[in-house]
C-alpha positions in Angstrom: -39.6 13.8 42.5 -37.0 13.1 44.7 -35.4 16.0 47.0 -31.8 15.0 45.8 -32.8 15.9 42.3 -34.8 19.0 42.8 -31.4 20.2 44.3 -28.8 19.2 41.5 -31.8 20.6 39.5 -31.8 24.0 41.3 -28.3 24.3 41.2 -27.8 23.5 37.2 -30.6 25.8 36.8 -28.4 28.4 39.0 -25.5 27.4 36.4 -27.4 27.8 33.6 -28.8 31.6 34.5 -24.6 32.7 35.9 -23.6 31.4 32.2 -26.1 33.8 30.3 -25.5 36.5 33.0 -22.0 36.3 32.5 -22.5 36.0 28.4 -24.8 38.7 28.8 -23.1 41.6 30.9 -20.9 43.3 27.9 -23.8 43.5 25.7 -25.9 45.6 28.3 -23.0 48.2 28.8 -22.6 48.2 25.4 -26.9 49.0 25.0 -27.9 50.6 28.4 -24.8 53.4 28.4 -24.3 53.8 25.0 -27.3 53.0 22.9 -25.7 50.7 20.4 -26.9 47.3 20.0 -23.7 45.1 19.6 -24.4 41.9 17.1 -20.6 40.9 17.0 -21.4 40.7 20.8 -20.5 36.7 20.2 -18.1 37.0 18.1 -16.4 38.9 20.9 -16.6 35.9 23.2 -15.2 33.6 20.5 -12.1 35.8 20.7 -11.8 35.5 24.4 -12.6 31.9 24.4 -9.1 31.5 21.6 -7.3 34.4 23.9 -7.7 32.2 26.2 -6.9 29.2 24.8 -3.5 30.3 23.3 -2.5 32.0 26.3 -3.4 28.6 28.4 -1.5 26.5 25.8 1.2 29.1 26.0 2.1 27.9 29.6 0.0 31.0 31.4 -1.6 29.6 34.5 -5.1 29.3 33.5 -6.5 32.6 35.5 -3.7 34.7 33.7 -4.9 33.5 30.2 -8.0 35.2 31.4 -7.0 38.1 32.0 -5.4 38.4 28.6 -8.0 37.1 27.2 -10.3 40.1 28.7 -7.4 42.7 27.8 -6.8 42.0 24.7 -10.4 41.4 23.4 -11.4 45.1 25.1 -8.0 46.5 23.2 -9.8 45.1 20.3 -13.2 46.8 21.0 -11.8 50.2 21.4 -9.9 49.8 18.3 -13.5 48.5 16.5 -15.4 51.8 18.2 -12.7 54.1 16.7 -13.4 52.7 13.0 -16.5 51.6 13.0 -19.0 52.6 15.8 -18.0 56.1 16.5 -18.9 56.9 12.5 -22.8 55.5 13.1 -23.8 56.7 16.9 -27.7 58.0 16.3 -28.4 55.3 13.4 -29.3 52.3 14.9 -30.2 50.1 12.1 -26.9 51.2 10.3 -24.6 50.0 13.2 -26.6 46.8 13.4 -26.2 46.4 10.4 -22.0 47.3 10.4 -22.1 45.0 13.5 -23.7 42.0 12.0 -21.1 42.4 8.9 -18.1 42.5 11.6 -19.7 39.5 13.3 -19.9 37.8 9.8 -16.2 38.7 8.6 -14.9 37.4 11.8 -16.4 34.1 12.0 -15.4 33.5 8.6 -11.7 34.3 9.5 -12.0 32.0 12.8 -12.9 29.2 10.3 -10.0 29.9 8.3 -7.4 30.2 10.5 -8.9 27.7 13.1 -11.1 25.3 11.9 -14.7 24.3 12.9 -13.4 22.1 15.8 -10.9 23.0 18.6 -9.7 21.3 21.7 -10.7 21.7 24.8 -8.2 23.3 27.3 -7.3 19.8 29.8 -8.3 21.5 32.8 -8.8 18.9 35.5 -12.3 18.7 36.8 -13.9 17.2 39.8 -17.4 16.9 40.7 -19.4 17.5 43.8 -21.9 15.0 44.9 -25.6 17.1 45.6 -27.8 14.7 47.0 -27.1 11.7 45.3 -26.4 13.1 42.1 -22.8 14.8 40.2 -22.3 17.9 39.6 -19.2 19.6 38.5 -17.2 22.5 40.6 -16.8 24.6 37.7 -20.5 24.8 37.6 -20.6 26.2 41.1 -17.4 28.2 40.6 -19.2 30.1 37.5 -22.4 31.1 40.0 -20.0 32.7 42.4 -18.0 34.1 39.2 -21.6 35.7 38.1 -22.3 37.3 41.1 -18.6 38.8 41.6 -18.9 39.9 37.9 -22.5 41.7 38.2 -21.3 43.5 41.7 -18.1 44.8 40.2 -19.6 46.0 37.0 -22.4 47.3 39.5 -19.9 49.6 41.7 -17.8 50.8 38.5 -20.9 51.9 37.1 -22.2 53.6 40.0 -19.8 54.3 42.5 -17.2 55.7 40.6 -16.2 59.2 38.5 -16.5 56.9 35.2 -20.0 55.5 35.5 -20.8 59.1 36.7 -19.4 60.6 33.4 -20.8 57.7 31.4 -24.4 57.9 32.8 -24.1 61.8 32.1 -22.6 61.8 28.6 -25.5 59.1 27.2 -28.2 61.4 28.8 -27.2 64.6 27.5 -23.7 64.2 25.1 -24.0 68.1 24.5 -24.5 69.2 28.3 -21.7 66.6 29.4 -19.3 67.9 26.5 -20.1 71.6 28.1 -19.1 70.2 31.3 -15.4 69.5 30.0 -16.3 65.6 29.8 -14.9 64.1 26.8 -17.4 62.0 25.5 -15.6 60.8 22.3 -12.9 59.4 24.4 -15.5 57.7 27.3 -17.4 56.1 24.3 -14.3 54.5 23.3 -13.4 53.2 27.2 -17.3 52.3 27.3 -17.3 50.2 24.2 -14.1 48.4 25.3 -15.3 47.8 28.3 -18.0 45.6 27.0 -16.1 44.1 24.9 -13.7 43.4 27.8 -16.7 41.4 29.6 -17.1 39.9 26.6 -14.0 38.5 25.9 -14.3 37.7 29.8 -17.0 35.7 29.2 -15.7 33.5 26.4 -12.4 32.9 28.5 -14.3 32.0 31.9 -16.7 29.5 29.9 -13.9 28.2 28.0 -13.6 24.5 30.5 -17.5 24.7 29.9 -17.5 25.1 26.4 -14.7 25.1 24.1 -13.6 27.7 21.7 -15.6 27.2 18.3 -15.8 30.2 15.5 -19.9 29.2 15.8 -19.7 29.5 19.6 -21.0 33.0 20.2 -23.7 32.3 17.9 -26.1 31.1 20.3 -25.1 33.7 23.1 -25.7 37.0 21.1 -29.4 35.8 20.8 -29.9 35.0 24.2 -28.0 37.9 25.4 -30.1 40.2 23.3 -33.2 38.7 23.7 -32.5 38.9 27.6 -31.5 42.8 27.6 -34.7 43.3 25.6 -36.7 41.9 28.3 -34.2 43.8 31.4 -35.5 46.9 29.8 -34.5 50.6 30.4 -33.0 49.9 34.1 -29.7 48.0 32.6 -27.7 46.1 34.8 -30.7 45.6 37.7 -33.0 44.1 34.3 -30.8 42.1 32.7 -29.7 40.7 36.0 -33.6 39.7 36.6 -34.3 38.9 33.1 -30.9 36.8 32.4 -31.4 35.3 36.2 -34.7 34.1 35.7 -35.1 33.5 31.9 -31.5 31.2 32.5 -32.8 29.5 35.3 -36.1 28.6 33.6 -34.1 27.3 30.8 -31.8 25.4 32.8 -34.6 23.5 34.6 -36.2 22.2 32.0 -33.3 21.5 30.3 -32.5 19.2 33.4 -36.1 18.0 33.4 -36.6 17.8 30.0 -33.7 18.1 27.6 -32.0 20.9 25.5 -34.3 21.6 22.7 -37.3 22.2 25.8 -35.3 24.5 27.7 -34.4 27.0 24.5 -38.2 26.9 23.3 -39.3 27.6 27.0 -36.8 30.7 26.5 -37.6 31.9 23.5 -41.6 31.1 24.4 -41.5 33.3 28.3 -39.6 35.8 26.0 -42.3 36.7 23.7 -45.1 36.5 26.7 -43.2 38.8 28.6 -42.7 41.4 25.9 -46.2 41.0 25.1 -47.2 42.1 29.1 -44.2 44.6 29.1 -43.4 45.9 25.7 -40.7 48.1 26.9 -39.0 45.6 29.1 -39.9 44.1 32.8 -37.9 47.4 34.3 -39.8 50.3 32.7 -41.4 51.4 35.9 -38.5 50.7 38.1 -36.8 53.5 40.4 -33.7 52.1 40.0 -31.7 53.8 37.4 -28.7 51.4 36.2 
């Protein structure tokens, strides 16, 4: 194997693991500060992938139309939290199972009032040469876009008075509610934060891949499957587990094709919750 192709193979791979990190982000909030596993998580992306999109086609310049994107898909979390989650906090299986039906309803609606197939956006794309071979600059500007991503949601969560208050109110809701903290109201900023990086996430990958009511189909499973494996330590897990389960993916996908890379993911996702049932971080110091 040549060294030219191990590279573009190393950096695809690098793609590949910044795309499910990015995907993946909202759903941990959502699960490590809150408890509540999300299943409309991609259905959450698909709206900030056709945010984005309308915005875009709207005449906002395309980093604008992301920002709306993200806005108005976390207005649309907090407004799905006041309905829906806040009525099931404590029974698990019942808001799976209230997510899963949101998830349903809205992809139905996306089919309706968009149709199975949309556009792509036009962006104009160039492509780096990496020894020998192509490989596009919106590949490379999605890695940076992970890692800006992870540090922000690292500092809001840990170096502020909100991730404070948040990381209090999930470990003791009656303590922090003693403490003058309302909780009711930080579960509905928490919520729509996630959906925020969701929406994020759909509007960022849009050049990537275009907006399609089936689109967050494939992300909730990864996404899930990869805070599984992160464990009880949230953001440092998922970053490991979406880092290396991504880039494993993404290099046989490059070596191999498609199909290889998702059964190599699915397959290092059962070994490893076979060695660590409750997640590669269980016996980390780290505590977010």
């Amino acid at each position: 194997m040549d060294t030219g192709y191990l590279l573009h193979a190393l950096v695809m791979a690098l793609s590949s693991a910044s795309i499910l990190l990015i995907a993946t982000l909202g759903l941990a909030v959502v699960f490590g500060l809150m408890g509540v596993v999300n299943l409309a998580h991609g259905e959450f992306i698909m709206i900030g992938a056709y945010c984005a999109l309308f915005a875009f086609k709207a005449g906002l310049p395309f980093c604008i139309a992301v920002l709306v994107a993200t806005l108005a898909t976390a207005l649309f979390g907090a407004v799905v939290e006041r309905l829906i989650v806040r009525r099931l906090y404590g029974r698990l299986l019942d808001t799976m199972l209230a997510t899963w039906g949101l998830s349903l309803v809205l992809y139905q609606l996306a089919v309706v009032l968009f149709g199975a197939v949309t556009p792509g956006i036009g962006l104009p794309m160039s492509n780096v040469s990496i020894g020998g071979y192509a490989v596009a600059t919106y590949s490379l500007f999605l890695i940076g876009a992970a890692v800006l991503l992870f540090a922000a949601s690292y500092l809001l969560l840990t170096r502020t008075g909100y991730g404070l208050m948040a990381r209090a109110a999930i470990q003791d809701r009656a303590t922090a509610s003693a403490l003058g903290i309302e909780v009711k109201r930080l579960n509905t900023a928490t919520f729509a934060l996630g959906a925020g990086l969701a929406g994020f996430a759909g509007a960022i990958l849009l050049p990537s891949i275009p907006a399609t009511p089936n689109m967050g189909f494939g992300f909730t499973v990864k996404a899930f499957l990869a805070v599984v494996v992160g464990g009880p330590v949230t953001l440092a897990g998922t970053l490991a587990s979406a880092g290396g389960l991504g880039a494993a993916s993404g290099l046989a996908s490059s070596y191999w094709s498609g199909v290889v890379g998702d059964l190599l993911f699915f397959c290092a996702t059962m070994a490893i919750l076979r060695m660590f049932p409750k997640g590669i971080s269980e016996h980390w110091r780290l505590k977010l």
